[in-house]
Wavefront OBJ file of the C-alpha trace (Angstrom):
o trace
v -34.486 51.033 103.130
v -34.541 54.146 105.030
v -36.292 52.391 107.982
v -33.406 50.203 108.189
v -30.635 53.001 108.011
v -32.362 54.857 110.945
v -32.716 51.540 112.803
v -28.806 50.686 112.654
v -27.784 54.005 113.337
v -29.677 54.259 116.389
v -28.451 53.765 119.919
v -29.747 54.367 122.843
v -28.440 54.165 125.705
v -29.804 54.719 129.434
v -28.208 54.332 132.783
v -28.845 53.746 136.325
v -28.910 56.821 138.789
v -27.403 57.024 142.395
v -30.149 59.874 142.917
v -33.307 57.362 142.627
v -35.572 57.275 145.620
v -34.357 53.155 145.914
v -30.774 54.488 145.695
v -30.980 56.638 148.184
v -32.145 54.044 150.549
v -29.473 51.643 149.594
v -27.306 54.861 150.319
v -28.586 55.049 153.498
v -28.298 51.599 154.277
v -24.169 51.782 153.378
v -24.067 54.338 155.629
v -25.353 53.260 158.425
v -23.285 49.610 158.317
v -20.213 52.348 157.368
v -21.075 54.206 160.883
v -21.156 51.178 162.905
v -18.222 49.258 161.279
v -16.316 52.869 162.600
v -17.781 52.734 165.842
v -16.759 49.076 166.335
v -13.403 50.214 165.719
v -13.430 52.852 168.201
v -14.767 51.183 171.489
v -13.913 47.557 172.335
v -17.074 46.138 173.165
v -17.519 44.043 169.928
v -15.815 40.528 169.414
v -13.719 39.542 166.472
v -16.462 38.144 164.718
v -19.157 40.367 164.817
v -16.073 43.337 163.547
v -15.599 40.725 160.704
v -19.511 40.921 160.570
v -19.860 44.244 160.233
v -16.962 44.768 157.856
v -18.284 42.035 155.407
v -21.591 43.619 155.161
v -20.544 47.395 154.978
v -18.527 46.052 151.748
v -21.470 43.696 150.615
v -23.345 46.705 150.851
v -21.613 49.248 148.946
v -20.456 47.064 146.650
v -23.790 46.451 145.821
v -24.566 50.608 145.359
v -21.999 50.937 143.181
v -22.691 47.782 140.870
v -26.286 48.445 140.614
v -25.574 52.699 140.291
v -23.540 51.696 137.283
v -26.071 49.660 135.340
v -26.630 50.379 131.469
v -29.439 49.066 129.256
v -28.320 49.955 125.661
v -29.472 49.178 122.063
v -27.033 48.340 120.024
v -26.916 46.497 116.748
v -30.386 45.306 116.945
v -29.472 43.509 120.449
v -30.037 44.898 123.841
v -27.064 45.041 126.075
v -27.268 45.222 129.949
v -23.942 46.086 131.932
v -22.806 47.327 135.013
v -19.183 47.690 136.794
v -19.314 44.575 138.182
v -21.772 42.474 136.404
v -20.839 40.642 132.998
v -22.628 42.012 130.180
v -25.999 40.508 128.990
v -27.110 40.707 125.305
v -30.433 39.606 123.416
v -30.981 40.006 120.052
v -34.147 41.282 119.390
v -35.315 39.468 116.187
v -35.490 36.780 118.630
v -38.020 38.340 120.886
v -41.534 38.791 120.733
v -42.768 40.641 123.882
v -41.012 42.450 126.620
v -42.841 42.885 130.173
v -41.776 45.525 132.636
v -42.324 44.461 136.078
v -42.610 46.582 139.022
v -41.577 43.922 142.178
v -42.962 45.958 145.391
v -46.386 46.684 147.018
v -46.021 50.580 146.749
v -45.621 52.192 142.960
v -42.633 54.366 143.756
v -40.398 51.844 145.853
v -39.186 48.386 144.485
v -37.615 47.111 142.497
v -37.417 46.755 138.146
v -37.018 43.353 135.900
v -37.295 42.948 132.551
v -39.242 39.992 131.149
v -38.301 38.812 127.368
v -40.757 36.066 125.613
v -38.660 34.490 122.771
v -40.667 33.210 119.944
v -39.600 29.988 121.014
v -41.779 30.141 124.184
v -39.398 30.418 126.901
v -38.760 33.611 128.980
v -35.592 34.893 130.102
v -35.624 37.669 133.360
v -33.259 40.399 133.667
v -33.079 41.751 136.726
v -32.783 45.474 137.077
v -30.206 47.219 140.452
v -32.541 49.306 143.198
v -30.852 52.448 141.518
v -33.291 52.846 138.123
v -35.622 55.558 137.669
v -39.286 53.903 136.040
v -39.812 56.771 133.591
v -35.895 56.257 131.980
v -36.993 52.674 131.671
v -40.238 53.309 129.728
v -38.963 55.729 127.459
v -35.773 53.635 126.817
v -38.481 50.911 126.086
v -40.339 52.562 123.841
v -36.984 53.174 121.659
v -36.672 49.652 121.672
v -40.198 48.961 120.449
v -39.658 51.636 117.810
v -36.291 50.513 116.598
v -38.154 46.822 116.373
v -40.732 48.307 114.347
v -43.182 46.642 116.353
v -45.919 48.399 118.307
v -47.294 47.044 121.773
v -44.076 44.953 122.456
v -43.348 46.136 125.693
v -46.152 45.546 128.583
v -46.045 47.200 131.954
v -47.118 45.243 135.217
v -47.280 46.962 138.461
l 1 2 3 4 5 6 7 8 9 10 11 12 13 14 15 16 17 18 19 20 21 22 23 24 25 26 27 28 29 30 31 32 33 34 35 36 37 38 39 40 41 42 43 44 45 46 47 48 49 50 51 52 53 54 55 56 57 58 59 60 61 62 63 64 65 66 67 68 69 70 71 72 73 74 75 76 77 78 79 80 81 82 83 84 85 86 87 88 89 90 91 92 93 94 95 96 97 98 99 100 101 102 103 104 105 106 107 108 109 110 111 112 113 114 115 116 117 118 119 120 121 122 123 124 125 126 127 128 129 130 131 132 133 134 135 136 137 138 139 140 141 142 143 144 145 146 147 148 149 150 151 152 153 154 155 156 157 158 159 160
């Protein structure tokens, strides 16, 4: 009984960070489209459609920072919850699950980017995809809150 008071009164919550080494590149990227899209504006050397180009992918692009800086993986109520600014929120109850798999989508460790993999006890799978802006260390200790709050050991694997 006290295992399930301690399970319902936790939740934990972890978020996305703008400081993140993918982040910063996605940073960099918005600048750089910013820079140009200003430039283009200054001289008259560009055409109509590449300024409507550059101004669609300069918003594209931070639009994209902003979403993915504002992502949230929480626990609540036996479910987990994904949201972001943008995005609709996601929830999976966790009853329903019987593995979790972090993958790590790039060829170098430190760059690329996050998705969650649930296995129902069904059989099928369901993918959550993570924004460039999460840091892998908040993701395994917010995972191994989740495995403790299922009571389970081992639920979560990690895949590089």
């Amino acid at each position: 009984m006290a295992q399930q008071t301690k399970q319902k009164s936790c939740v934990v919550v972890v978020h996305a960070r703008l400081i993140s080494l993918n982040g910063g590149i996605v940073l960099a990227v918005c600048i750089v489209l910013s820079a140009l899209t200003a430039a283009l504006f200054l001289t008259d050397r560009f055409a109509v459609s590449q300024a409507i180009l550059f101004v669609i992918l300069m918003l594209g692009a931070w639009i994209y920072l902003i979403d993915g800086a504002s992502e949230k993986l929480s626990l609540q109520d036996h479910s987990l919850v994904q949201s972001s600014r943008f995005g609709r929120e996601s929830r999976m109850k966790l009853v329903d699950v019987s593995s979790l798999v972090l993958r790590h989508e790039g060829l170098n460790p430190s760059l690329g980017i996050e998705s969650l993999t649930a296995t129902f006890q069904d059989g099928h799978e369901e993918r959550i995809p993570l924004g460039p802006c999460w840091r892998r260390r908040d993701l395994e200790s917010f995972l191994s809150s989740v495995e403790e709050a299922m009571g389970y050991e081992d639920v979560v694997e990690s895949v590089r």
